[in-house]
Backbone as a chain_set.jsonl record, in Angstrom:
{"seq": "XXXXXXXXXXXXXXXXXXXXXXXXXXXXXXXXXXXXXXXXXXXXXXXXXXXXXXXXXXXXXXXXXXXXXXXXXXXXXXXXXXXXXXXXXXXXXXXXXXXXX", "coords": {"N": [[30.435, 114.164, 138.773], [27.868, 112.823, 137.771], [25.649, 110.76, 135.27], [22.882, 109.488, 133.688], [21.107, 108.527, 130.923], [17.63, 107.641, 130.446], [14.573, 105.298, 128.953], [11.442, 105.915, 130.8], [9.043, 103.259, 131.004], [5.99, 103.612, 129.341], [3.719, 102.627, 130.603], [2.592, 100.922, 133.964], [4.554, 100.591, 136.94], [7.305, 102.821, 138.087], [10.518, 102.987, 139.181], [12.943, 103.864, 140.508], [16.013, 103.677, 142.506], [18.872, 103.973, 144.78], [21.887, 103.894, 146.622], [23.48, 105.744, 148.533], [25.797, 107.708, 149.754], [27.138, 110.352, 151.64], [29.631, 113.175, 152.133], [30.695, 115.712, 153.991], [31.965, 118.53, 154.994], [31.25, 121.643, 155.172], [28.923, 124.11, 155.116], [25.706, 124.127, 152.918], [25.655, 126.532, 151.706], [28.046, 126.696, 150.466], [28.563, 124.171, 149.705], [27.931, 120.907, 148.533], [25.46, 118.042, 147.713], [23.94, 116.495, 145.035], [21.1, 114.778, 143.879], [19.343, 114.426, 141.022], [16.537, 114.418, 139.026], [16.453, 115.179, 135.224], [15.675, 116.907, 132.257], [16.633, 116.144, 129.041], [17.752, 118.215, 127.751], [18.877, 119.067, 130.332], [17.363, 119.95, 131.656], [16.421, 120.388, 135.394], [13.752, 118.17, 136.531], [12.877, 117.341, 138.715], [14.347, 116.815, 141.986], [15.893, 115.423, 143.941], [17.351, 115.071, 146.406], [18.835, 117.585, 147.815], [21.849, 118.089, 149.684], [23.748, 118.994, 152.156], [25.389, 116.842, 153.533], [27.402, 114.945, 155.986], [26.851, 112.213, 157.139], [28.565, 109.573, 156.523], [27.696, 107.341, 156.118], [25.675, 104.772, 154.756], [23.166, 105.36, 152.889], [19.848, 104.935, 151.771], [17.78, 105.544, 148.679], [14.526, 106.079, 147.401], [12.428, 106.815, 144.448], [9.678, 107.438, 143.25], [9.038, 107.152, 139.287], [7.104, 107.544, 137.681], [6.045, 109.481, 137.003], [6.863, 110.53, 134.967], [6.275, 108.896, 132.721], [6.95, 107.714, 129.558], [8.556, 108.792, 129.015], [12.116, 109.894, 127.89], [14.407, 110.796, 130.308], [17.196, 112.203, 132.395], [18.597, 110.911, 135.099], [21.271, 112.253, 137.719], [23.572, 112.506, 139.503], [25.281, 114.354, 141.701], [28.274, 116.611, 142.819], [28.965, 119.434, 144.71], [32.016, 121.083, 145.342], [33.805, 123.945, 146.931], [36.19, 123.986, 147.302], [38.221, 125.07, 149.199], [40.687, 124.618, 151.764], [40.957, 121.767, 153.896], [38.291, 121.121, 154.038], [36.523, 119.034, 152.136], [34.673, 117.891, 150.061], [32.101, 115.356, 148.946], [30.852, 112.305, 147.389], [29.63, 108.74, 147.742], [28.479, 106.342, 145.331], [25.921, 103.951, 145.139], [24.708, 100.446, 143.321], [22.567, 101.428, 141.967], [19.452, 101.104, 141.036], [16.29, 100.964, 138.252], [13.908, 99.956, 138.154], [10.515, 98.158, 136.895], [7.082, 97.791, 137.37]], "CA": [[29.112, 114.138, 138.202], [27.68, 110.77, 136.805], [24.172, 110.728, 134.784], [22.612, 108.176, 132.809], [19.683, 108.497, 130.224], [16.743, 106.327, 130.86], [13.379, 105.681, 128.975], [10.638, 105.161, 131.566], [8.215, 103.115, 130.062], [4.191, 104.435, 129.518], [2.7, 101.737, 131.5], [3.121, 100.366, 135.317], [5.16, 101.398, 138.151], [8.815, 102.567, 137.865], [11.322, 103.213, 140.694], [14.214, 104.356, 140.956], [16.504, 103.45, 144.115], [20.171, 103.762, 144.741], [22.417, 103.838, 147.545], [24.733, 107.319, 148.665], [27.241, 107.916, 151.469], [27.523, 111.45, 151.604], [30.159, 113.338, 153.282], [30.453, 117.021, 153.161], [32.226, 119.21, 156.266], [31.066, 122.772, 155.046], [27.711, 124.45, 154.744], [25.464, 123.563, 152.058], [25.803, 127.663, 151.174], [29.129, 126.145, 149.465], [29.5, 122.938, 149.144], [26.968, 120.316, 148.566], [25.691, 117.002, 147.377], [22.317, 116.354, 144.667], [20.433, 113.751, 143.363], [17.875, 115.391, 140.575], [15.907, 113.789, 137.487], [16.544, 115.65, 134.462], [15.183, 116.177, 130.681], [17.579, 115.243, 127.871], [18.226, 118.858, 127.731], [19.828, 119.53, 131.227], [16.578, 120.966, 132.872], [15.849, 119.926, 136.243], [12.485, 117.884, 136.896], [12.928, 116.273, 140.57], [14.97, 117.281, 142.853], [15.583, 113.858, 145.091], [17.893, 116.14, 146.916], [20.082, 118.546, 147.409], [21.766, 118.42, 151.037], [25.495, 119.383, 152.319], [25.491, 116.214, 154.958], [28.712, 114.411, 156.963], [26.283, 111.922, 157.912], [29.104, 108.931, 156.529], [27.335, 106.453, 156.237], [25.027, 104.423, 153.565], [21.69, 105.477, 152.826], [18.943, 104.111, 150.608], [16.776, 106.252, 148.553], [13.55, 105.203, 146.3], [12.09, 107.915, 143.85], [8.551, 107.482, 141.81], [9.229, 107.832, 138.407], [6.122, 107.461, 136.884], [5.223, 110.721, 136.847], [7.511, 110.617, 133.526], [5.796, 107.556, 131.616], [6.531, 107.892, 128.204], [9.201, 109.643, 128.253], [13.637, 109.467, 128.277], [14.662, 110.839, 131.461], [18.405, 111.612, 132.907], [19.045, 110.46, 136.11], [22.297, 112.666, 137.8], [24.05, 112.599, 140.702], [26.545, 115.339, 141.516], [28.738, 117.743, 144.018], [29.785, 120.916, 144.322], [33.196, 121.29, 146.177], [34.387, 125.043, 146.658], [37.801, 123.963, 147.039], [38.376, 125.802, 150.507], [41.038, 123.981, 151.903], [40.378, 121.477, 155.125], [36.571, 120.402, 154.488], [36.406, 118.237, 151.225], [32.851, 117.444, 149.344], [31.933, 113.985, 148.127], [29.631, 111.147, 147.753], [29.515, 107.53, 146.807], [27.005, 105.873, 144.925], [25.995, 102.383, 144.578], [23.609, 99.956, 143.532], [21.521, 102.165, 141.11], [18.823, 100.425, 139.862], [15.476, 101.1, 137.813], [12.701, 98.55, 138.132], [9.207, 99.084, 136.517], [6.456, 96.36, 137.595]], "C": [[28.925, 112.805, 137.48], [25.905, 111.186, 136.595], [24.327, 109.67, 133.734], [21.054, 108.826, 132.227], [18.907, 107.296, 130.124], [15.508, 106.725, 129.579], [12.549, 105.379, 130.057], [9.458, 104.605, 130.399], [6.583, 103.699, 130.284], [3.323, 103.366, 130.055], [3.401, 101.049, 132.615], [4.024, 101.302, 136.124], [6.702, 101.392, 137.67], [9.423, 103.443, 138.674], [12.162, 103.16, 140.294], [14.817, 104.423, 142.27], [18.325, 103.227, 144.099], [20.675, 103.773, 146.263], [23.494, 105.491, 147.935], [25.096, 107.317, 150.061], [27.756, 109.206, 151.068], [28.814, 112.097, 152.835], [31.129, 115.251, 152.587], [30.492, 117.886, 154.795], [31.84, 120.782, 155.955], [29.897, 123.173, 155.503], [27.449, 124.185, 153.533], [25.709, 125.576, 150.876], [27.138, 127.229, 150.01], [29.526, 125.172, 149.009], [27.969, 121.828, 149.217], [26.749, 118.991, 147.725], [24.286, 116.925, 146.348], [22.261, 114.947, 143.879], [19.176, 114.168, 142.487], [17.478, 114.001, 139.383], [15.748, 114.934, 136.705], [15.875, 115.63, 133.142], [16.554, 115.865, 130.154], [18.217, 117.026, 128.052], [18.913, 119.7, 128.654], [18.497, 119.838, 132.25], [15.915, 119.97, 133.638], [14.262, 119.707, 136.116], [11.846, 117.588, 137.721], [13.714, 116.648, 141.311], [14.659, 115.838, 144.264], [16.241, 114.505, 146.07], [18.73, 117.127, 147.218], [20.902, 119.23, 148.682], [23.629, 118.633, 150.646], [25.434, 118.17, 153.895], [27.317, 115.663, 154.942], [28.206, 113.163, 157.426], [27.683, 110.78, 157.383], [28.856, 107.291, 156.272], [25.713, 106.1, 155.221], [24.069, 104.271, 153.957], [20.662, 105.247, 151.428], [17.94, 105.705, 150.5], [16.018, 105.733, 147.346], [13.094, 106.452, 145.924], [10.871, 107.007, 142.992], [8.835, 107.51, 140.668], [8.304, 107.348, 137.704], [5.719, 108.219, 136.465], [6.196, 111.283, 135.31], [7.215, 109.329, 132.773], [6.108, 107.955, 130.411], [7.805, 108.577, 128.002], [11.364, 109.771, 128.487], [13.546, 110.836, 129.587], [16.102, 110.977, 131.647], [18.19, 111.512, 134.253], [20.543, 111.09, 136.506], [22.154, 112.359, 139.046], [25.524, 113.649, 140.098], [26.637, 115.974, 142.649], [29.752, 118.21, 143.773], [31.221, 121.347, 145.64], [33.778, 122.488, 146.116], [35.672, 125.353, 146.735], [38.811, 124.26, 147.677], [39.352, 124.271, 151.433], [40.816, 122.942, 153.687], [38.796, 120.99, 155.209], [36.287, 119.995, 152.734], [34.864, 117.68, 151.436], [33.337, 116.253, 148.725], [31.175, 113.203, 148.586], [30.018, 110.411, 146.85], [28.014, 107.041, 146.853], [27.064, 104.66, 144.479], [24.494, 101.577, 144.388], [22.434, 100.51, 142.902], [20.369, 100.86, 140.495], [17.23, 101.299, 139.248], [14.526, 99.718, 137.677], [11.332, 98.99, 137.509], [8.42, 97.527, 136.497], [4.742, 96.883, 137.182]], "O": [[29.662, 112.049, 136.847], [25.147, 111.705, 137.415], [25.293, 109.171, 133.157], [20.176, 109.396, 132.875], [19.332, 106.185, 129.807], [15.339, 107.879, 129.185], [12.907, 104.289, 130.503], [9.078, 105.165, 129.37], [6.165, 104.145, 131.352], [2.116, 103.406, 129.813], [4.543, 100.613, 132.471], [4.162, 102.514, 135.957], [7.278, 100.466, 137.099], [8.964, 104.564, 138.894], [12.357, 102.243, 139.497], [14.295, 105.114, 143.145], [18.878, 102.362, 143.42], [19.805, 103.654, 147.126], [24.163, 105.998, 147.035], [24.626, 106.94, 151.134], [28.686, 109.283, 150.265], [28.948, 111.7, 153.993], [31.706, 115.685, 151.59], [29.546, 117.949, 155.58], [32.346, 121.392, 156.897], [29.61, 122.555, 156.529], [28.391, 123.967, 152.772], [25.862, 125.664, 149.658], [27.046, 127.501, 148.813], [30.445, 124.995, 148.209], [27.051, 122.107, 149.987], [27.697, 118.677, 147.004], [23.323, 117.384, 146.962], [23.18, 114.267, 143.42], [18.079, 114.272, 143.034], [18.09, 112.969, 139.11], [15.024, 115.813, 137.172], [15.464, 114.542, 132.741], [17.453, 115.378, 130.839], [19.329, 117.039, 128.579], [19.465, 120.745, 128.312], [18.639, 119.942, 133.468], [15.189, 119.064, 133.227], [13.51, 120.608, 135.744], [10.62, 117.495, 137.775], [13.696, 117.699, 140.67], [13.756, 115.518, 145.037], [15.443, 114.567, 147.006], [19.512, 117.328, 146.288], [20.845, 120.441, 148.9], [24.363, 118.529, 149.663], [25.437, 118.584, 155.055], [28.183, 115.946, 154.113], [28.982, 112.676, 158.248], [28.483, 111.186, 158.226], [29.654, 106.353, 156.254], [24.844, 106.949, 155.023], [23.702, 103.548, 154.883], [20.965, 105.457, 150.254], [17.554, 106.521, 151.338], [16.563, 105.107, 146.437], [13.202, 107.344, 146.764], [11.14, 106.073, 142.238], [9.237, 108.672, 140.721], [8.721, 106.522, 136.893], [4.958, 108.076, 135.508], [6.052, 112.391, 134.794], [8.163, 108.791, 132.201], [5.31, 108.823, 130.059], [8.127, 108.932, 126.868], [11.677, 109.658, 129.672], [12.637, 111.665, 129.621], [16.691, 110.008, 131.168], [17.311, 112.303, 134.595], [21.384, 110.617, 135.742], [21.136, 112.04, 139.66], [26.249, 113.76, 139.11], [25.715, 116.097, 143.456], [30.802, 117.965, 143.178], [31.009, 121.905, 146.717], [34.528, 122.495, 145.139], [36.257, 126.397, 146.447], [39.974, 124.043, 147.336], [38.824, 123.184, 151.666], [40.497, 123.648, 154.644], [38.231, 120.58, 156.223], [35.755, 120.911, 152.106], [34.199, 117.268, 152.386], [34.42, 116.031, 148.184], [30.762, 113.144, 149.744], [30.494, 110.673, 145.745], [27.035, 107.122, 147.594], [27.889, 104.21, 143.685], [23.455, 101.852, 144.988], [21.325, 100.11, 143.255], [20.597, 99.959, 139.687], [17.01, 102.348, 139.854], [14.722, 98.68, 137.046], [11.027, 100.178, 137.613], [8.806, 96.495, 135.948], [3.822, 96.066, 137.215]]}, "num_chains": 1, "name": "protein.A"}
């Protein structure tokens, strides 16, 4: 699990874009990979997504975040591994950034 607290600021555009290489041999019923926007107090606000892929290979994703102007923000990434031996959960992440123009 890796999160970071952000403010977005209350004026202009602000994006969010990182990089992930998922890789995930189960069903998502057990094992899985997410990308959400959070408050300060844990509760989901976004849901960027929440897949069980294998795909292996590095993918770009950009998120709105304007629709939180004004206000701190976490940013998580995380996965759920059931521990079942033979099909290992995980994802890398790179390249996070936040821009606001």
């Amino acid at each position: 699990m890796l999160k970071q607290q952000i403010h977005v600021p209350a004026t202009g555009t602000t994006t969010l874009s990182f990089f992930y290489n998922p890789h995930c041999n189960d069903s998502i019923r057990f094992d899985f990979q997410q990308a959400q926007i959070r408050d300060v107090n844990g509760k989901r606000l976004k849901s960027i997504f929440n897949i069980c892929s294998n795909a292996g290979t590095w993918k770009q994703s950009t998120t709105d975040l304007s629709k939180f102007a004004g206000k701190d923000i976490v940013i998580f990434f995380g996965d759920h591994d059931d521990n079942f031996p033979g099909d290992p959960t995980w994802m890398l992440i790179d390249d996070v950034s936040v821009t606001n123009q």
